[in-house]
Backbone as a chain_set.jsonl record, in Angstrom:
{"seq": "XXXXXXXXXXXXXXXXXXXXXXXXXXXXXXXXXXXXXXXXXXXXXXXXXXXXXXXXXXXXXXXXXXXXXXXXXXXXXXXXXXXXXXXXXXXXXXXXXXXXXXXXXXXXX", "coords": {"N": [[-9.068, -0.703, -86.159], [-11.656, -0.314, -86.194], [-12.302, -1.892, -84.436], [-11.444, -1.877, -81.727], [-12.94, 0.837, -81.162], [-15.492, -0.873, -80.888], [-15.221, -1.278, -78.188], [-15.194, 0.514, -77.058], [-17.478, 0.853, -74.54], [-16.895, -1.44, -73.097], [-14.193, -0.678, -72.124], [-14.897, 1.308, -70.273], [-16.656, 0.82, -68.372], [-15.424, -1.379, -67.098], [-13.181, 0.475, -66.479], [-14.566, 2.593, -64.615], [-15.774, -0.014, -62.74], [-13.031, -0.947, -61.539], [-12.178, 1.713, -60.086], [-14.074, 1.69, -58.549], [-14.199, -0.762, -56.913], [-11.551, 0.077, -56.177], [-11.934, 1.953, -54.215], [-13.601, 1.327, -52.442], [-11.637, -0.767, -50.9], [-9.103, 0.17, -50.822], [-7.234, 2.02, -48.691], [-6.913, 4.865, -49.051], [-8.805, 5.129, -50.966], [-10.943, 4.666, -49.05], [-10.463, 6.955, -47.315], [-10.999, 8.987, -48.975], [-13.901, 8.765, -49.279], [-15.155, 9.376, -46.864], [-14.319, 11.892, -46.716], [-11.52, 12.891, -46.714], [-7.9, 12.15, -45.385], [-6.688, 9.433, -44.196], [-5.659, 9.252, -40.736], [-5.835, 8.063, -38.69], [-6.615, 4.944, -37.565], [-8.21, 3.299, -35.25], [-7.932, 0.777, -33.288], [-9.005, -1.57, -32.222], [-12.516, -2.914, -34.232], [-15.612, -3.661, -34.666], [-16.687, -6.536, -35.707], [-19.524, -8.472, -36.756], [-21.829, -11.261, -38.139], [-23.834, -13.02, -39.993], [-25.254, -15.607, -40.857], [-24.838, -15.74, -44.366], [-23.808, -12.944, -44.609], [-21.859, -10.402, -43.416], [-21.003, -7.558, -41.469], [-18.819, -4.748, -40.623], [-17.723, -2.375, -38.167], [-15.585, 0.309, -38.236], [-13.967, 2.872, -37.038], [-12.352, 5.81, -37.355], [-9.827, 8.756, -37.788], [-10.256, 11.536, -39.421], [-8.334, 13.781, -41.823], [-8.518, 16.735, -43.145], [-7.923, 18.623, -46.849], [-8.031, 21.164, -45.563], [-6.797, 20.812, -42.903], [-8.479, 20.321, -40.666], [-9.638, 18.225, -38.509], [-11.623, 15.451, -37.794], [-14.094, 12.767, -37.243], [-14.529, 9.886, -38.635], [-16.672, 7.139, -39.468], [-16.98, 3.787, -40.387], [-19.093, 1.928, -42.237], [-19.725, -1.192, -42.98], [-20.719, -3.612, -45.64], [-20.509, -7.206, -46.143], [-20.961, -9.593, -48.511], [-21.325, -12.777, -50.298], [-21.575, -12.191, -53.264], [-21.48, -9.752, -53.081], [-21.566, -5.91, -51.398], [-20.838, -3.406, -49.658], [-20.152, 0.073, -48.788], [-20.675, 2.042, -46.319], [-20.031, 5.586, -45.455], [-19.44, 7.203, -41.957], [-19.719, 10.769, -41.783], [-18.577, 12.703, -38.713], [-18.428, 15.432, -36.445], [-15.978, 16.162, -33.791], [-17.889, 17.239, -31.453], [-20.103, 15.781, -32.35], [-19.037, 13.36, -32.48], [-18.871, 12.535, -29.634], [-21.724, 13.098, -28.537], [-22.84, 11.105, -29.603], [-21.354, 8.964, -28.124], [-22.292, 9.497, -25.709], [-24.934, 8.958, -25.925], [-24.743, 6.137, -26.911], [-23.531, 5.01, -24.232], [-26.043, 6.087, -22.829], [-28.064, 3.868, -23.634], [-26.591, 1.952, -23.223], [-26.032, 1.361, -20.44], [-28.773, 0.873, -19.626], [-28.909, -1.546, -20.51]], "CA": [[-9.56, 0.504, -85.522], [-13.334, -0.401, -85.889], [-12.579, -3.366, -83.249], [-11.19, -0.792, -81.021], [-14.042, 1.78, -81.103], [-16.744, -1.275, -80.548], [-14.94, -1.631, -76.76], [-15.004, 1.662, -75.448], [-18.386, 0.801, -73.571], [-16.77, -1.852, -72.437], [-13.804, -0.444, -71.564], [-15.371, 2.394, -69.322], [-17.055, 0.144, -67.099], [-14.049, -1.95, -66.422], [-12.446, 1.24, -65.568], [-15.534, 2.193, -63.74], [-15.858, -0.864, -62.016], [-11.76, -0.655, -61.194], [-12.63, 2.488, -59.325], [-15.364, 1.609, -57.55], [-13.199, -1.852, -55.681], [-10.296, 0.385, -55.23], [-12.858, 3.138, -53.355], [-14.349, 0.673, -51.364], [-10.63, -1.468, -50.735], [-7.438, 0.935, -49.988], [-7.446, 2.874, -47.627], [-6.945, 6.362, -49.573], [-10.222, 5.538, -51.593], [-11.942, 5.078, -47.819], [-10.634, 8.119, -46.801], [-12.136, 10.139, -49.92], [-15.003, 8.672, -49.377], [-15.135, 9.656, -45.763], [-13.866, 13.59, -47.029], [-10.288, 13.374, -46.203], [-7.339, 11.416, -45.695], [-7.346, 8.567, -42.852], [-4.758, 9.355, -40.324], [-5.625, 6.918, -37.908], [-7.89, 3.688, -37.47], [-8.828, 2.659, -33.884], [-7.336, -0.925, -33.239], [-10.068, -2.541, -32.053], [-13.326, -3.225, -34.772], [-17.126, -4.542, -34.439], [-17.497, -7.453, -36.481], [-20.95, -9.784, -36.98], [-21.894, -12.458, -39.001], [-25.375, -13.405, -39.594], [-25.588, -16.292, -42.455], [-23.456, -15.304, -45.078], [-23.501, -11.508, -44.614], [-20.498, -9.832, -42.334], [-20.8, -6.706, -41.174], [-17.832, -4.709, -39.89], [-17.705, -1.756, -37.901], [-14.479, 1.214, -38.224], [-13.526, 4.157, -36.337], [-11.234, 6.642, -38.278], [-9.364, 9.745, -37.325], [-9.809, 12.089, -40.697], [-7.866, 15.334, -41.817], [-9.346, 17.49, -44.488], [-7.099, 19.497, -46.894], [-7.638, 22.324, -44.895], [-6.396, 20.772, -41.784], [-9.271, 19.971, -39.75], [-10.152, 16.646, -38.156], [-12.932, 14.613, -37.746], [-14.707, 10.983, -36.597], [-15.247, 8.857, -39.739], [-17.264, 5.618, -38.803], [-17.037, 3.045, -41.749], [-20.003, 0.417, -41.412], [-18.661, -2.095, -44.04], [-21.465, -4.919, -45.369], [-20.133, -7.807, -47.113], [-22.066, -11.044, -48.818], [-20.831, -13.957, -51.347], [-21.014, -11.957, -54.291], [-21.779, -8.263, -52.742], [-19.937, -5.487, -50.27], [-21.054, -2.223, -49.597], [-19.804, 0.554, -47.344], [-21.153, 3.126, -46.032], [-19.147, 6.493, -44.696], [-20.173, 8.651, -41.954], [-18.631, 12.226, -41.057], [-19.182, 13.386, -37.301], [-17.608, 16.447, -35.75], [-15.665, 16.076, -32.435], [-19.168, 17.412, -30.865], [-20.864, 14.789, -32.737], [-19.234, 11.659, -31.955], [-19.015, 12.704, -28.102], [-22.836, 12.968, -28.21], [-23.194, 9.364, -30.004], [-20.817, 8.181, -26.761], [-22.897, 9.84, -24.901], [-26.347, 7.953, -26.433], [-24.671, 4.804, -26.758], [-23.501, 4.636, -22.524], [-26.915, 5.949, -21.728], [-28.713, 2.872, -23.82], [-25.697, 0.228, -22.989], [-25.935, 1.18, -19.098], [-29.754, 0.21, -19.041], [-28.8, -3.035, -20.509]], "C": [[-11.034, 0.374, -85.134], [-13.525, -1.732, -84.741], [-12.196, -2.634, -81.596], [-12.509, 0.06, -80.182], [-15.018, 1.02, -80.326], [-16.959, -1.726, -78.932], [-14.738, -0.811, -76.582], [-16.096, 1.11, -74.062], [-18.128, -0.097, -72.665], [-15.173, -1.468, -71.592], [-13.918, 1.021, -70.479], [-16.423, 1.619, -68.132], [-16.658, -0.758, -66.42], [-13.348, -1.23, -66.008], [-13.268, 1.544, -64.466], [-15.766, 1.197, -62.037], [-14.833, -0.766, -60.871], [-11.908, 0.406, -59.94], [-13.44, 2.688, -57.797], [-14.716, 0.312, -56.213], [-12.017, -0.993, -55.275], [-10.806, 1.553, -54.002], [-13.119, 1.902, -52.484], [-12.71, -0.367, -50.707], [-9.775, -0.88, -49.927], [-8.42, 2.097, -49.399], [-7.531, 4.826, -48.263], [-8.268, 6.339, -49.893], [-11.432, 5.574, -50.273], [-11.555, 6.413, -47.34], [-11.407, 9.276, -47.628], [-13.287, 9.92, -49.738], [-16.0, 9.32, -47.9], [-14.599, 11.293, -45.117], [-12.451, 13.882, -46.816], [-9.069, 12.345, -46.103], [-7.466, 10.914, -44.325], [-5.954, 8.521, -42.216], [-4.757, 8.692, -39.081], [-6.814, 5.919, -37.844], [-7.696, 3.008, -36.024], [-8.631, 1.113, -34.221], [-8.559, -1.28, -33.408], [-12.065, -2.296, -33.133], [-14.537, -4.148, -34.552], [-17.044, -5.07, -35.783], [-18.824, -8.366, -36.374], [-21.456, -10.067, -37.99], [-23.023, -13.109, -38.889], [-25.308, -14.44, -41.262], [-24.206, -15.925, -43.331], [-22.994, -13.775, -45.628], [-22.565, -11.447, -42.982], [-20.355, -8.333, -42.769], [-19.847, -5.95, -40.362], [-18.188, -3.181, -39.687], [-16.512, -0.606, -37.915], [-14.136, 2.678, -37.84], [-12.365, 4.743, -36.653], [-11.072, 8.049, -37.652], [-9.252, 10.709, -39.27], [-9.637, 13.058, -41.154], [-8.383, 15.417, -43.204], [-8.234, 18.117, -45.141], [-7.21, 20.81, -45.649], [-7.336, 22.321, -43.168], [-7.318, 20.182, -40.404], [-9.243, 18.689, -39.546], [-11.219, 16.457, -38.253], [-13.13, 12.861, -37.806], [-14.974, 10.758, -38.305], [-15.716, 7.012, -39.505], [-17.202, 5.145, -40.422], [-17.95, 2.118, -41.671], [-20.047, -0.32, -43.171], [-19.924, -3.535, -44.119], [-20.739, -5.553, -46.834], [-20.684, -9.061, -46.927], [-21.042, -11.459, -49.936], [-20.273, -13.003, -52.602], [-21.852, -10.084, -54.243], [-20.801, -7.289, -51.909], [-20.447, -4.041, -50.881], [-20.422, -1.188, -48.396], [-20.208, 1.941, -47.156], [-20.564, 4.461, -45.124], [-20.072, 7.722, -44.022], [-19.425, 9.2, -40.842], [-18.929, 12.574, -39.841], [-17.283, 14.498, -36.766], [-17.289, 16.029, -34.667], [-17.639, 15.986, -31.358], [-20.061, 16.134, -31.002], [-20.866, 13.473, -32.098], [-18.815, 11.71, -30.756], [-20.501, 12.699, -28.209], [-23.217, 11.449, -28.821], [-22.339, 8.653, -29.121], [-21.342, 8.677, -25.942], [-24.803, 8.884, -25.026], [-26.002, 6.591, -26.297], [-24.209, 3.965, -25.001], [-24.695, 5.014, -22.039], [-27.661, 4.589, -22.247], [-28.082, 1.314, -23.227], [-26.393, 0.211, -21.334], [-27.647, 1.018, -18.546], [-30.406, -1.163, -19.832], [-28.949, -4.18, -19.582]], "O": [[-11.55, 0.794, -84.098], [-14.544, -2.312, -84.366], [-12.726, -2.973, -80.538], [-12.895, -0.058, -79.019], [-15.536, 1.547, -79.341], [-17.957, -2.206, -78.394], [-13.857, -0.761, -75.723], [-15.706, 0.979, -72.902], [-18.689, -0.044, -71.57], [-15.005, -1.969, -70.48], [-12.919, 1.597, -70.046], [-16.77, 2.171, -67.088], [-17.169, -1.111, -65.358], [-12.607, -1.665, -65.127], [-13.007, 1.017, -63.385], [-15.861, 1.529, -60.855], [-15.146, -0.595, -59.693], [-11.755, -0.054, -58.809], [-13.441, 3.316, -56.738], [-14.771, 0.455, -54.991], [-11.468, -1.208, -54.194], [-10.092, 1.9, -53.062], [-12.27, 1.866, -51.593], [-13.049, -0.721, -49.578], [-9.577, -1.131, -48.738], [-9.507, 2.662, -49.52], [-8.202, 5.732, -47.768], [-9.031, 7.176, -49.411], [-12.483, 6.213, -50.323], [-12.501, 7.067, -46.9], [-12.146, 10.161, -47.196], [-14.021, 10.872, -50.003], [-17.192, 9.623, -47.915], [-14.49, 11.76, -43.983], [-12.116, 15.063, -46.73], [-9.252, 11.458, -46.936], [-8.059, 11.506, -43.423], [-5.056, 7.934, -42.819], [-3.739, 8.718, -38.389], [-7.95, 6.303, -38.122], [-6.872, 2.1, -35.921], [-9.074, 0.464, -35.169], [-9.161, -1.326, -34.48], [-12.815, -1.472, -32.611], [-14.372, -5.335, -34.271], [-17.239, -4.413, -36.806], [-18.7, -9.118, -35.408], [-21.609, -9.214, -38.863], [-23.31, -13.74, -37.871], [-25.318, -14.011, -42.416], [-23.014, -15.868, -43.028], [-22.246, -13.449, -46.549], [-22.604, -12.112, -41.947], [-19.882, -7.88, -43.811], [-19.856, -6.357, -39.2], [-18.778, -2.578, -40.583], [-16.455, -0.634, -36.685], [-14.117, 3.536, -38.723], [-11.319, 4.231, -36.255], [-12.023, 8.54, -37.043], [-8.363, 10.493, -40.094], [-10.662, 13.74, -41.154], [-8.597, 14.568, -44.069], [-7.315, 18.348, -44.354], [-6.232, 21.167, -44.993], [-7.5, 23.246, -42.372], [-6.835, 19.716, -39.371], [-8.804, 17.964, -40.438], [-11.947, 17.271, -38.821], [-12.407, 12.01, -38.323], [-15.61, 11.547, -39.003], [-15.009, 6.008, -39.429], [-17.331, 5.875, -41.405], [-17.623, 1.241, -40.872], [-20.395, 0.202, -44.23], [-20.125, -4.301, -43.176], [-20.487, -5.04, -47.925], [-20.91, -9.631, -45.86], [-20.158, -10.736, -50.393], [-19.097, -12.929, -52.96], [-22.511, -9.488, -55.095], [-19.62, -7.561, -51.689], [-20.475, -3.647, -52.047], [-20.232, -1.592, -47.249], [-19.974, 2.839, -47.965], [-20.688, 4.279, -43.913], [-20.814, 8.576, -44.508], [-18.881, 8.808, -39.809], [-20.108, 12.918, -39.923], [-16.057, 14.39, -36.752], [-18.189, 15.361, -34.157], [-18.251, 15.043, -30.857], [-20.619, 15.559, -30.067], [-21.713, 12.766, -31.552], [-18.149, 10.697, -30.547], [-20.678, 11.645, -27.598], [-24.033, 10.779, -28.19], [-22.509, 7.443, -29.272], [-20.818, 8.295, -24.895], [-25.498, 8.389, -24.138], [-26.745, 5.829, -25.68], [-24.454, 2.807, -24.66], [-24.923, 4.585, -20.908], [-28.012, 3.938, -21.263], [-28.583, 0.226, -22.946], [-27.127, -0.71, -20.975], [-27.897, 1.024, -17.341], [-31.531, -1.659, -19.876], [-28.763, -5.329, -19.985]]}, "num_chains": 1, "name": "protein.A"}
């Protein structure tokens, strides 16, 4: 029992941990993280690769319990022995005005 007890700490940051790869992995834990569940993902993805970091880009369709939609961009960085991702929410309004910023900067490319 006392061999038990002296691995909780370690077993709470193996669950922990557990948590934290399946949030950042399946797709349910990206959609919580992103407020909702992910009811569609845009085929096509921005990847780049600089050294041994790879950054990926993701465009999500995401319903809320209470029905609503919304843009969830996923910008996804992953290294050797790292991997972060970052989720962000935009309203319809929203991510029409960030296609609206990104054709006026592309088109004076």
């Amino acid at each position: 029992m006392d061999n038990i007890l002296s691995n909780i700490p370690l077993l709470i940051f193996f669950g922990f941990m557990g948590f934290v790869l399946w949030s950042m992995f399946s797709k349910t834990g990206k959609g919580r993280m992103l407020g909702g569940k992910i009811v569609h993902t845009a085929n096509d993805e921005i990847i780049q690769t600089q050294g041994m970091n790879k950054t990926a880009i993701r465009a999500h369709l995401i319903e809320t319990k209470s029905g609503s939609k919304h843009v969830g961009i996923e910008l996804s960085d992953n290294a050797k022995l790292a991997a972060s991702m970052r989720p962000i929410k935009l309203t319809k309004q929203e991510a029409e005005s960030l296609i609206n910023m990104i054709q006026e900067v592309a088109d004076k490319t």
